[in-house]
N, C-alpha and C positions, 0 to 999 in steps of 0.2 A: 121769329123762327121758333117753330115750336115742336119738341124732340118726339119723336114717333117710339111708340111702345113696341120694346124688345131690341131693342138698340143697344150698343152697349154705354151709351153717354145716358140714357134717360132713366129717370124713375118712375115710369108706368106701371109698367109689371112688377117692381116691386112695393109698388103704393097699393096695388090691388090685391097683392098677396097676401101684405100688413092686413089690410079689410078685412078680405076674407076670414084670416086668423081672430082678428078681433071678434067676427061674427057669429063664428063658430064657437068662441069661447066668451061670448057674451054674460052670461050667466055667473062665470067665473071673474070676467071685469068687472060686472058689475058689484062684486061681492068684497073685491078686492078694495072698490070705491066707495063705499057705504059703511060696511062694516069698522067696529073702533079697533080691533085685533090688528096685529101683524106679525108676519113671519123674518123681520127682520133681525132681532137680536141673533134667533137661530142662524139667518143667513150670514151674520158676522164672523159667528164663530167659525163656522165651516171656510170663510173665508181665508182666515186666519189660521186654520188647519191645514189647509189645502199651500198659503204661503208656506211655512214653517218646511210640509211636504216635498215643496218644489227646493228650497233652501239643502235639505237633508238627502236628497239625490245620490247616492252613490257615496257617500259617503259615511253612513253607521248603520246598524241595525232598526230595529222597530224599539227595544228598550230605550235609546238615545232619543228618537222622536217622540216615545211617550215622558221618557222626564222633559222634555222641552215643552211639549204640547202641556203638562201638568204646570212647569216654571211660567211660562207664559201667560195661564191664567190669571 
């Protein structure tokens, strides 16, 4: 049995989408793959920014979140 694209059980149109995106940003995968750099450390932080953010909701100001965001360092 094999699932017809645009269905809602299949992944057709979304396996061709992924492509396409790949395709178009080829340039960029492939630099992403090659290259010895990475933008990970940065992505941690901002990760870890973005928790602390979610954590601090509604409950202090921006000085609270900057000594946590500074403590957490």
């Amino acid at each position: 049995m094999e699932p017809s694209a645009g269905g809602p059980d299949s992944g057709g149109c979304d396996l061709h989408a992924l492509a396409a995106g790949i395709d178009r940003d080829r340039n960029a995968v492939i630099a992403g793959l090659t290259l010895p750099w990475s933008s990970g450390v940065v992505e941690d932080h901002v990760n870890r920014i973005r928790m602390l953010k979610r954590q601090m909701f509604g409950r202090a100001g921006s000085a609270l979140l900057r000594k946590r965001v500074l403590l957490y360092s």
